[in-house]
BALUMDREN-335911 format. One line per field, with one value per residue: residue number from 1; x negated, y negated, z negated of N, C-alpha, C, O in turn; residue in one letter. Coordinates in Angstrom, 1 decimal. Each point is the difference from the previous one (the first is absolute). Layout:
// BALUMDREN-335911
n <- c(NUM;...);
nx <- c(X;...);
ny <- c(Y;...);
nz <- c(Z;...);
cax <- c(X;...);
cay <- c(Y;...);
caz <- c(Z;...);
cx <- c(X;...);
cy <- c(Y;...);
cz <- c(Z;...);
ox <- c(X;...);
oy <- c(Y;...);
oz <- c(Z;...);
res <- c(A;...);
END
This chain:
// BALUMDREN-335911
n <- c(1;2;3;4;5;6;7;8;9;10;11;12;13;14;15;16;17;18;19;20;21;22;23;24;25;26;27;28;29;30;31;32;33;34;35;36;37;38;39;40;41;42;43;44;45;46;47;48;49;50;51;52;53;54;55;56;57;58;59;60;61;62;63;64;65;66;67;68;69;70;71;72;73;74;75;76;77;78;79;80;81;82;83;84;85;86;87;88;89;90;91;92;93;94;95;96;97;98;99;100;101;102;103;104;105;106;107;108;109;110;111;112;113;114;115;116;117;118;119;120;121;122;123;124;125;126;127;128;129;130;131;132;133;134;135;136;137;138;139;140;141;142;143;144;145;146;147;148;149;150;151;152;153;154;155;156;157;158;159;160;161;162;163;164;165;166;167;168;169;170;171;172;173;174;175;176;177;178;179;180;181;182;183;184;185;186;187);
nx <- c(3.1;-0.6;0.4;-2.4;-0.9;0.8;0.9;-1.8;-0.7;0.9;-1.6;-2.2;1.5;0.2;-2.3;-1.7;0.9;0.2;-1.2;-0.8;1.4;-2.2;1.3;1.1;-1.9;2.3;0.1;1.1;2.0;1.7;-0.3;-0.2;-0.1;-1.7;-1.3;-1.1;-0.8;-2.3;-1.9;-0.9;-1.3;-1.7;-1.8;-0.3;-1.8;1.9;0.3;-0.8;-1.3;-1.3;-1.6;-0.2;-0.8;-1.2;-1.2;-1.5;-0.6;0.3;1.0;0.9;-0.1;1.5;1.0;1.1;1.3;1.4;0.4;1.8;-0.2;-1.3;-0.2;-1.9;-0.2;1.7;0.8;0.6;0.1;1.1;1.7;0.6;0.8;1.9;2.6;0.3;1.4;0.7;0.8;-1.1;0.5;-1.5;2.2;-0.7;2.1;0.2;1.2;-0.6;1.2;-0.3;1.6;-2.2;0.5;-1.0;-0.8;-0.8;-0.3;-0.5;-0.9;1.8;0.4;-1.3;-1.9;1.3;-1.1;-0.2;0.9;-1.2;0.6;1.2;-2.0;-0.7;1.0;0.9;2.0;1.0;0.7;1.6;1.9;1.3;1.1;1.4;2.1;0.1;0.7;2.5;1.0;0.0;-1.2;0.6;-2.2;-1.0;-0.3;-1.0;-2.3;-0.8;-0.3;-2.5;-0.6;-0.4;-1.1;2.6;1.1;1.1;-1.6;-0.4;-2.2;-0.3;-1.8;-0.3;-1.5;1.0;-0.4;1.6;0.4;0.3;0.9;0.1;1.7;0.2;1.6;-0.6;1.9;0.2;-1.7;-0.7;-1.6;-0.4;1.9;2.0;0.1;0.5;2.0;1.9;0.9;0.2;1.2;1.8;-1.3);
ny <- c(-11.1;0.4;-2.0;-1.4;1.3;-0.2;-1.5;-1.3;-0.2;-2.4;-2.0;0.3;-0.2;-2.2;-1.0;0.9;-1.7;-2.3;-1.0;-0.5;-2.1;-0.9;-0.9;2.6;-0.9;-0.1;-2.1;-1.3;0.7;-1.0;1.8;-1.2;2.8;0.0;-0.8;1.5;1.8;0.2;-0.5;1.9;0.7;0.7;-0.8;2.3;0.6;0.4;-2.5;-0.5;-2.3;1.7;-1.3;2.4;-1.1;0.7;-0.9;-0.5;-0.4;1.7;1.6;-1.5;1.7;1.1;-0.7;0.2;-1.4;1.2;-1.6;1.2;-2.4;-1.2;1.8;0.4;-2.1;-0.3;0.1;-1.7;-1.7;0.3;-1.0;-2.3;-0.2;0.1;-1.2;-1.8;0.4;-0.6;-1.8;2.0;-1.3;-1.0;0.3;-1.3;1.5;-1.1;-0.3;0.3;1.5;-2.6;2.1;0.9;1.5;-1.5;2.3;0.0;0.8;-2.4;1.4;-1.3;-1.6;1.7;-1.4;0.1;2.3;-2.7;1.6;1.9;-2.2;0.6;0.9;-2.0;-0.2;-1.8;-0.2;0.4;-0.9;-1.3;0.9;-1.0;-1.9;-1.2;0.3;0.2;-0.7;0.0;-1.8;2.2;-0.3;1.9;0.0;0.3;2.0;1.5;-0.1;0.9;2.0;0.1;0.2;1.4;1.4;0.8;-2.4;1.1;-1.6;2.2;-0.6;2.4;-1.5;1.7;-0.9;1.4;0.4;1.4;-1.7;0.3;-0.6;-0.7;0.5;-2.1;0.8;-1.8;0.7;-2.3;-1.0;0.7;1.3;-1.9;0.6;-0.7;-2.3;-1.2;-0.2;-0.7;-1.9;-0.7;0.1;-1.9;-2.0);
nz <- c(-79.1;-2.0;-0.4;-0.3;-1.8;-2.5;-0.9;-0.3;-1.9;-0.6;-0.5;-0.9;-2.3;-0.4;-0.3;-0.9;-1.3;1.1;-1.0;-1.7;0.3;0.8;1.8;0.0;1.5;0.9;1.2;-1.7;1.1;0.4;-1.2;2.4;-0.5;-1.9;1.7;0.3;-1.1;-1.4;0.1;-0.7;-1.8;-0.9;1.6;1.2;-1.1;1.4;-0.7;-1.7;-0.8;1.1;-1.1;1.1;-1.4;2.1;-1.5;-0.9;-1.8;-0.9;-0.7;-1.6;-1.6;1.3;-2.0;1.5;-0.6;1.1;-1.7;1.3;-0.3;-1.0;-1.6;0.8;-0.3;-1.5;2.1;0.1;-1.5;-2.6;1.4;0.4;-2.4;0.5;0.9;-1.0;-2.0;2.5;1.0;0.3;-2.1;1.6;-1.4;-2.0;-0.1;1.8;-1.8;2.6;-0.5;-0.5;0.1;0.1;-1.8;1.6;-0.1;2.1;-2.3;-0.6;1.4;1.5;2.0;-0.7;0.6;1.7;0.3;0.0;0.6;0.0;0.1;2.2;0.7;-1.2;2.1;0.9;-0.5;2.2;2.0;-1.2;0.5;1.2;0.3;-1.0;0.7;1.9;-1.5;-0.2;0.4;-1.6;2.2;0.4;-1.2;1.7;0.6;-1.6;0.3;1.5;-0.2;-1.3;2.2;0.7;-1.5;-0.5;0.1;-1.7;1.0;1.0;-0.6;0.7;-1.0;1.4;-1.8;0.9;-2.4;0.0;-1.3;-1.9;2.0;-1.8;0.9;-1.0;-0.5;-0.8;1.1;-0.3;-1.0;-1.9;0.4;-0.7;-1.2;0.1;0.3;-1.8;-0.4;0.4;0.3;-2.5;-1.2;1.1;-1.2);
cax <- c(-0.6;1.2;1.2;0.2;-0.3;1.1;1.0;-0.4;0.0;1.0;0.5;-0.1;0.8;1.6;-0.1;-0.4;1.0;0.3;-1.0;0.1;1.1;0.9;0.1;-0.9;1.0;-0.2;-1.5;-1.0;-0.2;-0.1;-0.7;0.4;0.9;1.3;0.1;0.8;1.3;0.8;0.5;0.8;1.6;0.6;0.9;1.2;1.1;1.0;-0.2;-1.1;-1.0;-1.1;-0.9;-1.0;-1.5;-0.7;-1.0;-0.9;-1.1;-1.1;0.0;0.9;1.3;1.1;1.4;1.0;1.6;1.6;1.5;0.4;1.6;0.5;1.3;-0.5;-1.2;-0.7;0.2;-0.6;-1.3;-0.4;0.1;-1.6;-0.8;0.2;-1.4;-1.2;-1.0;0.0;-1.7;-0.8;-0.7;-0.7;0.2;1.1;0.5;0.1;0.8;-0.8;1.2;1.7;0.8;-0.5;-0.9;-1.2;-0.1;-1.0;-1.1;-1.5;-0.4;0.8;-0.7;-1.0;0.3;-0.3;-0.9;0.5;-0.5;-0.8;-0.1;-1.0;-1.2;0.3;-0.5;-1.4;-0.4;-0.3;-1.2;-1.3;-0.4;-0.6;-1.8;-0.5;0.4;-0.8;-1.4;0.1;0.8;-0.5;1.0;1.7;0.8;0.5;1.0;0.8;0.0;0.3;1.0;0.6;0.3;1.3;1.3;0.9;0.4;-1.2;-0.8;-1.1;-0.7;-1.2;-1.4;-0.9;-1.0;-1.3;-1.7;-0.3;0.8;1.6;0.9;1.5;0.9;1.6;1.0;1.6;0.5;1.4;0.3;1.2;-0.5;-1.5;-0.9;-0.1;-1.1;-1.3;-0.1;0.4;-1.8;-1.1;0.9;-0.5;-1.5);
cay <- c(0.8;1.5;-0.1;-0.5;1.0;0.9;-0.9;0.1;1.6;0.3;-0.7;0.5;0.9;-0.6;-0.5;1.5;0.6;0.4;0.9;1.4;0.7;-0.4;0.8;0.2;0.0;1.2;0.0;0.6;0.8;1.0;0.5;0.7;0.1;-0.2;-1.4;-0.1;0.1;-1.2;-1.2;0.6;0.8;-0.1;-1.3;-0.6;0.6;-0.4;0.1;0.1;1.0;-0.3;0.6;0.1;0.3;0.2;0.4;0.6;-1.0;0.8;0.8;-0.8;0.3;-0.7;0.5;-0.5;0.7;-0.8;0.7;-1.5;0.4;0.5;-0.6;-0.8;-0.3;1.0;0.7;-0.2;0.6;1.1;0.8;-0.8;0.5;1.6;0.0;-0.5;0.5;1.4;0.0;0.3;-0.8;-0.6;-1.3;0.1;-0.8;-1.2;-0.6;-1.6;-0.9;0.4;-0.8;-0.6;-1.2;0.9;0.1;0.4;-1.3;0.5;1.1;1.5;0.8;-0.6;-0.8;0.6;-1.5;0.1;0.6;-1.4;0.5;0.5;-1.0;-0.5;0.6;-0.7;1.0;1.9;-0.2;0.2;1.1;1.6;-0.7;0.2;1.6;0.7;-0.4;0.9;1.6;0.7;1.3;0.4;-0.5;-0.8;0.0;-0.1;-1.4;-1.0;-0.1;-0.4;-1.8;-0.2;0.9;-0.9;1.1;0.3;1.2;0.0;0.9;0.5;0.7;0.8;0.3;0.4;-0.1;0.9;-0.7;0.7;-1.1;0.4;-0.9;0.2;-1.0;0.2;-1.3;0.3;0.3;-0.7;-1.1;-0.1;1.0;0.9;0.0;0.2;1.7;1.1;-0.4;0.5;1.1;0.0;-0.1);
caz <- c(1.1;-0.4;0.4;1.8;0.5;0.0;1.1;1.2;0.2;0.2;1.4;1.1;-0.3;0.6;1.8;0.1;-0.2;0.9;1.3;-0.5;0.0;1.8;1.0;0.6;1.2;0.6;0.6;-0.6;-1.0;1.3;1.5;1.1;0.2;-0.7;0.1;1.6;-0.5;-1.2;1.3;1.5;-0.5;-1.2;-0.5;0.8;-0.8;-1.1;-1.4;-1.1;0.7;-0.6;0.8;-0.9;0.7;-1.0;0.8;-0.2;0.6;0.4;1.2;0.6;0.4;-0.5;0.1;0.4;0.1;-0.3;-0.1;-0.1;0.3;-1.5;-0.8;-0.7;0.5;-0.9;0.5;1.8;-0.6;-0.1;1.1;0.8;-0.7;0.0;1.5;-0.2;-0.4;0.2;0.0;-0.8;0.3;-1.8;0.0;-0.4;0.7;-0.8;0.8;-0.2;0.5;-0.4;0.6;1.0;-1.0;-0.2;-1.3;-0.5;-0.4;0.4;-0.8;0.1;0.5;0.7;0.8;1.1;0.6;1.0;1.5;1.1;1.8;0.5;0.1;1.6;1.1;-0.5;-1.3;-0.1;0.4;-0.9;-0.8;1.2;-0.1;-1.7;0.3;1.7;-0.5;-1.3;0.1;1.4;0.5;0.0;-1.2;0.5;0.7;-1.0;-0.9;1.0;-0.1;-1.2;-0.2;1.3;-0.1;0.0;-1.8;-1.0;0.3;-0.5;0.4;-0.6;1.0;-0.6;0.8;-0.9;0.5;1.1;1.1;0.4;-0.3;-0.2;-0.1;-0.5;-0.1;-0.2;0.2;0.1;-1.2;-0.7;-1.0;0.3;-0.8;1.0;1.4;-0.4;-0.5;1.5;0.9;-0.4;0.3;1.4;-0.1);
cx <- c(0.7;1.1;0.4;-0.6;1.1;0.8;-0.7;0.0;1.8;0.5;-0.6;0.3;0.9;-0.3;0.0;1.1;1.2;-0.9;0.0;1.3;0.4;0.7;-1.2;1.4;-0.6;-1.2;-1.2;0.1;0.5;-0.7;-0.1;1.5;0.9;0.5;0.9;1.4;0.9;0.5;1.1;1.3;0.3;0.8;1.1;1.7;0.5;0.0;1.0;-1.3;-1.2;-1.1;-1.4;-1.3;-1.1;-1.5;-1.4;-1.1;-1.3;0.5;0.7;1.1;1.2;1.3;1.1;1.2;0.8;1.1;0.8;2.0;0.3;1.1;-1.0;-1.7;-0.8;0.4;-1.1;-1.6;-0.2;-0.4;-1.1;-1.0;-0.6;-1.1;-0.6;-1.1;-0.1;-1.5;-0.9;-1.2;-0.8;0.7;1.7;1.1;0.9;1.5;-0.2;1.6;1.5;0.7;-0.5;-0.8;-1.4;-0.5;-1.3;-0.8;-0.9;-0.6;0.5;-1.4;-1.3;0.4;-0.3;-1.0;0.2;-0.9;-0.9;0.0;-1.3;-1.2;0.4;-1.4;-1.7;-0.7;-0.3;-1.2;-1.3;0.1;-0.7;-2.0;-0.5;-0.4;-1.1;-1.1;-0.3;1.2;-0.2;0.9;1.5;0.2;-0.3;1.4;1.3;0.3;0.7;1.9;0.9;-0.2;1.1;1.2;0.1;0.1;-1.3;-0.9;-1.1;-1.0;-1.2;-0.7;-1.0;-1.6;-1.2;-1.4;-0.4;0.8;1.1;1.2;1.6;1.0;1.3;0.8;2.1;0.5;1.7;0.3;1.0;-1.1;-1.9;-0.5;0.6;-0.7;-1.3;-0.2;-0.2;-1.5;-0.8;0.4;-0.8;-1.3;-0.4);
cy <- c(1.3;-0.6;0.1;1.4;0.7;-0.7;0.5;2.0;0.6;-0.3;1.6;1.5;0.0;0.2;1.4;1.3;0.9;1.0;1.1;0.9;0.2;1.8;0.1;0.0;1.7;0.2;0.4;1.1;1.2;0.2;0.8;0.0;-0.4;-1.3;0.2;0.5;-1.1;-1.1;0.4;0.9;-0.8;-1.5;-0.6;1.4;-0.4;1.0;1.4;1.5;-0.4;0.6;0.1;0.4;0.4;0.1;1.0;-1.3;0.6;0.4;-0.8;0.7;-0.8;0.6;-0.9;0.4;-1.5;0.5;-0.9;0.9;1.0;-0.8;-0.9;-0.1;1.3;1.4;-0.4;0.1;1.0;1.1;-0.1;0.5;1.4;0.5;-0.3;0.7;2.0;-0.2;-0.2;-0.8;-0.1;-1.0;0.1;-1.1;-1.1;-0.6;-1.6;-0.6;1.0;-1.1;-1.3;-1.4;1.0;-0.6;0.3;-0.9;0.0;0.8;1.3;0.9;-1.1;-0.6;0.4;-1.8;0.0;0.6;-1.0;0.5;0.0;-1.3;-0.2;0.3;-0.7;0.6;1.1;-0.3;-0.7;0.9;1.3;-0.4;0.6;1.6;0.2;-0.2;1.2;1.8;0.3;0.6;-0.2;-1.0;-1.9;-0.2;-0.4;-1.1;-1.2;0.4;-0.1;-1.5;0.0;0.2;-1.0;1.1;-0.1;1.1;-0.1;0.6;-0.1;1.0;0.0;0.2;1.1;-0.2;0.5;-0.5;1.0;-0.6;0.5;-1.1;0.6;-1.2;0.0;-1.2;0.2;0.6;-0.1;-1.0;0.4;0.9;1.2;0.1;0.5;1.6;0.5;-0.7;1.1;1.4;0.6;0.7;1.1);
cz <- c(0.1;0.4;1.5;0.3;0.3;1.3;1.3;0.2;0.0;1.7;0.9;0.0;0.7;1.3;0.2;-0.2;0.9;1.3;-0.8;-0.3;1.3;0.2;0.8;1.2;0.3;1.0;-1.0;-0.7;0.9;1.6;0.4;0.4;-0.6;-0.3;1.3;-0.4;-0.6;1.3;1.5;-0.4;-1.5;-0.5;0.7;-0.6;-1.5;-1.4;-0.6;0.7;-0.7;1.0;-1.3;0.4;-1.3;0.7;-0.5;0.5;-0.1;1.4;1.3;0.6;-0.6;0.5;-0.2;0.0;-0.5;0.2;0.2;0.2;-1.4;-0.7;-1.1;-0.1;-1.0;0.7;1.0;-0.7;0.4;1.2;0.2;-0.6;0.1;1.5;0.0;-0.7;0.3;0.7;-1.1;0.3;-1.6;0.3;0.2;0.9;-0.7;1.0;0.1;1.0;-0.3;0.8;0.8;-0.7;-0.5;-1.7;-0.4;-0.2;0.1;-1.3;-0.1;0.8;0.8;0.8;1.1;0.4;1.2;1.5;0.6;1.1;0.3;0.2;1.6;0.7;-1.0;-1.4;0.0;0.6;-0.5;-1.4;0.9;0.2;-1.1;-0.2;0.5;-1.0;-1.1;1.0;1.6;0.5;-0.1;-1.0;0.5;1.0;-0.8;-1.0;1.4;-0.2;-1.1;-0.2;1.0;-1.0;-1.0;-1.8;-0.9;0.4;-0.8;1.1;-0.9;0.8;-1.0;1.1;-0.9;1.1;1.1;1.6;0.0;-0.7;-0.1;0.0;-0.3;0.4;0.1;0.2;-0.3;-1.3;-0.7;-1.3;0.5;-0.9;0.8;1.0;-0.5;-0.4;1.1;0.7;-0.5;0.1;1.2;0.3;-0.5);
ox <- c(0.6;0.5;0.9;0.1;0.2;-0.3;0.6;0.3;0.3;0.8;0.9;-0.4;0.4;0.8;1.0;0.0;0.3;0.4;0.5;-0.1;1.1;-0.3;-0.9;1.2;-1.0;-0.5;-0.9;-0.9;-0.8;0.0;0.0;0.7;1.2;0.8;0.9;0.9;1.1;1.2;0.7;1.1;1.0;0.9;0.5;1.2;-0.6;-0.1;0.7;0.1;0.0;0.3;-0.3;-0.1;0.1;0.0;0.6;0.0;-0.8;-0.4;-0.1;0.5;-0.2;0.0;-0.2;-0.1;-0.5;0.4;-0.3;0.5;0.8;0.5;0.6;-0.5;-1.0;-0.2;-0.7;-0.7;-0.4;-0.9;-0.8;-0.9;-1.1;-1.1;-0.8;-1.1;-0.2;-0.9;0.1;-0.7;0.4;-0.6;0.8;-0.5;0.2;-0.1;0.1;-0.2;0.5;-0.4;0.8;-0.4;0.0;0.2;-0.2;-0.3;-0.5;0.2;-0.5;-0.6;0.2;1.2;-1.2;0.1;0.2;-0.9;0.2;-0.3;-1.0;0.5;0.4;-1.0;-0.8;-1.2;-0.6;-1.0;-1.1;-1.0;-0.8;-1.0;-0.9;-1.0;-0.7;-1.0;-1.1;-0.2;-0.1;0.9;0.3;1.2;0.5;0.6;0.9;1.1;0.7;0.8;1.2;0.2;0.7;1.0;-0.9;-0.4;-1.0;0.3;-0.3;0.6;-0.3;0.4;-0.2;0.1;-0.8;-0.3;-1.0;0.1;0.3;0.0;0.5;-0.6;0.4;-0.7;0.7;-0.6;0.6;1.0;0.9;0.5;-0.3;-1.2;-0.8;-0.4;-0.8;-1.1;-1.0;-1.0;-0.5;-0.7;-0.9;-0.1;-1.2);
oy <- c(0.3;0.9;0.5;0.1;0.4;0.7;0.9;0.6;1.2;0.7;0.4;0.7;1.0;0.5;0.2;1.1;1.1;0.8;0.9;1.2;0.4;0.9;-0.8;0.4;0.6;1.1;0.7;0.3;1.0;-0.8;1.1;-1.0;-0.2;-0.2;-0.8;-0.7;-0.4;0.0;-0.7;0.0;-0.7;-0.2;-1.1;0.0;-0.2;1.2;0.7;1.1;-0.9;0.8;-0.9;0.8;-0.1;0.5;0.9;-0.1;-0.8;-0.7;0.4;-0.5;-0.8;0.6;-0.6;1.1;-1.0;0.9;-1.1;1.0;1.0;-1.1;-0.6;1.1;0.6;0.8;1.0;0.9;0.5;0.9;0.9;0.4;0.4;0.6;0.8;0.2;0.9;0.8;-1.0;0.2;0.4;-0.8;0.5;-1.1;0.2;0.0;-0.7;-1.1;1.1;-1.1;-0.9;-1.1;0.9;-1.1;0.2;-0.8;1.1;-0.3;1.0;0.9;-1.1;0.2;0.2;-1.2;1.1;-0.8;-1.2;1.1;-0.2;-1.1;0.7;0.2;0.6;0.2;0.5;0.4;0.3;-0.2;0.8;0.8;0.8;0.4;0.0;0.4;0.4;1.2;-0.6;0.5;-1.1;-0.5;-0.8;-1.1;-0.7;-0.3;-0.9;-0.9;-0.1;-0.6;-1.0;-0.6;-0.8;1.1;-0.5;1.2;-1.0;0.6;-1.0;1.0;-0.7;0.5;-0.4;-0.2;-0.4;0.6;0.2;0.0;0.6;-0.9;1.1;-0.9;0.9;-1.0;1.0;0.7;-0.4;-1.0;1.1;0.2;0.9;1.1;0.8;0.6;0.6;0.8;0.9;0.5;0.9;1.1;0.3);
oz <- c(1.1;0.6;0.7;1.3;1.2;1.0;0.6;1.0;0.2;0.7;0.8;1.0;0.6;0.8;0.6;0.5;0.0;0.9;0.7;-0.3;0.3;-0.8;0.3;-0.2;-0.3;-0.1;0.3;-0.8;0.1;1.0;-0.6;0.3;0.4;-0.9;0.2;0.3;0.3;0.3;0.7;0.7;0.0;-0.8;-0.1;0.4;-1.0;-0.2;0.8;0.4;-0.8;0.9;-0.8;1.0;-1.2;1.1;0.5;1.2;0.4;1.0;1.2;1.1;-0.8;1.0;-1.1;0.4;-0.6;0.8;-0.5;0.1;0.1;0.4;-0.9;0.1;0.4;-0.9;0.3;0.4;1.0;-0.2;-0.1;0.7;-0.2;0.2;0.6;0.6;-0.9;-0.2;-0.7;1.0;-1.1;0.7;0.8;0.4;-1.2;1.3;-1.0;0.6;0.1;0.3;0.3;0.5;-0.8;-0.5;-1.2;0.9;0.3;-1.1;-0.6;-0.5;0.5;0.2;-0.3;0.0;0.6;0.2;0.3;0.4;-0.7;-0.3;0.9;-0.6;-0.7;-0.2;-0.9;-0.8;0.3;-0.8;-0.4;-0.1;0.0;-0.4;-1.0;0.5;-0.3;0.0;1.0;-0.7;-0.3;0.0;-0.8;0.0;0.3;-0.5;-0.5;0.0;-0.1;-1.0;-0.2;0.3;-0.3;-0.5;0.4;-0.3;-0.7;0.8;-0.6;0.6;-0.9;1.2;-0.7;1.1;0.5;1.1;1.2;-1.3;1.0;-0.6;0.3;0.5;0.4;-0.5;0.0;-0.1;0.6;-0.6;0.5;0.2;0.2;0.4;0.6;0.1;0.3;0.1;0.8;0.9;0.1;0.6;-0.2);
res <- c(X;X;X;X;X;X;X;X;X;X;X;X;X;X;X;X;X;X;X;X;X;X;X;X;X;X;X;X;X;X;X;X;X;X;X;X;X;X;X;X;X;X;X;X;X;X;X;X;X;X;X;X;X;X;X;X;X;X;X;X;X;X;X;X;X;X;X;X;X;X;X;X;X;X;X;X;X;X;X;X;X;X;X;X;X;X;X;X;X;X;X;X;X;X;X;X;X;X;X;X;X;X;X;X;X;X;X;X;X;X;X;X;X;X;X;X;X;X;X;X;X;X;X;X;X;X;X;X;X;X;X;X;X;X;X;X;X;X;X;X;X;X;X;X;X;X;X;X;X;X;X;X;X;X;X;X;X;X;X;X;X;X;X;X;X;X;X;X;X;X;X;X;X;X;X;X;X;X;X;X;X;X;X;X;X;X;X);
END
């Protein structure tokens, strides 16, 4: 029984193995602008070069730089490294491509979850029914357009006992805990 335990706890070592060493693709690990870079200037320039990033995932800021056309991939880093880390960030920068072989693995950096688009016409309208029952005033107007809007949002409302009502909200995020801070924030 101990033998066919160990084997089978080796078989699902081996199957598991690979998914935890994956690449993280650049979609998951860069965002906004600095994905537009990495895809629009940096992989269409000549070697030796590097691009480096770094993000803050509480606040969801992020920093970015590359170096290219160096006398060696350990020149073009370091450059990358350097610009990169002149933005002051909680978060340390990381070179995730050399010479155009992305390097960053899964665990370097959180995984960017992926954006949801916006609720189709039939879904806002029966969330806006649901709404009219509970949010008052300006902060309906608002919730109708945090189902319209596109990205990681959040909203948040508030009713005290006395009928006076506050709303927050945020959309176009870089991760759902940022939407969620800035909503409440908002309120």
């Amino acid at each position: 029984m101990k033998i066919h335990l160990s084997i089978l706890a080796l078989l699902i070592g081996a199957l598991l193995s690979p998914l935890t060493l994956a690449e993280q693709t650049p979609e998951e690990t860069i965002y906004k602008n600095c994905l537009s870079y990495y895809h629009g200037s940096y992989t269409s320039l000549k070697a030796h070069k590097a691009f480096a990033y770094a993000i803050d995932d509480a606040k969801g800021n992020d920093s970015c730089s590359w170096s290219y056309s160096k006398s060696s991939v350990t020149e073009a880093s370091s450059e990358a490294l350097k610009t990169c880390s002149k933005k002051v960030l909680n978060a340390k920068c990381h070179v995730v491509d050399n010479d155009g072989k992305w390097t960053a693995k899964a665990g370097d950096f959180a995984v960017l979850e992926k954006r949801t688009s916006a609720l189709d016409p039939s879904q806002i309208e029966k969330q806006m029914k649901l709404a009219k029952e509970t949010i008052k005033g300006n902060c309906l107007t608002f919730f109708k357009q945090h189902l319209e809007a596109e990205g990681h949002k959040a909203f948040s409302y508030a009713l005290s006992g006395k009928g006076h009502y506050v709303c927050g909200r945020t959309y176009s995020n870089q991760t759902p805990q940022v939407a969620a801070t800035g909503a409440i924030k908002g309120c």
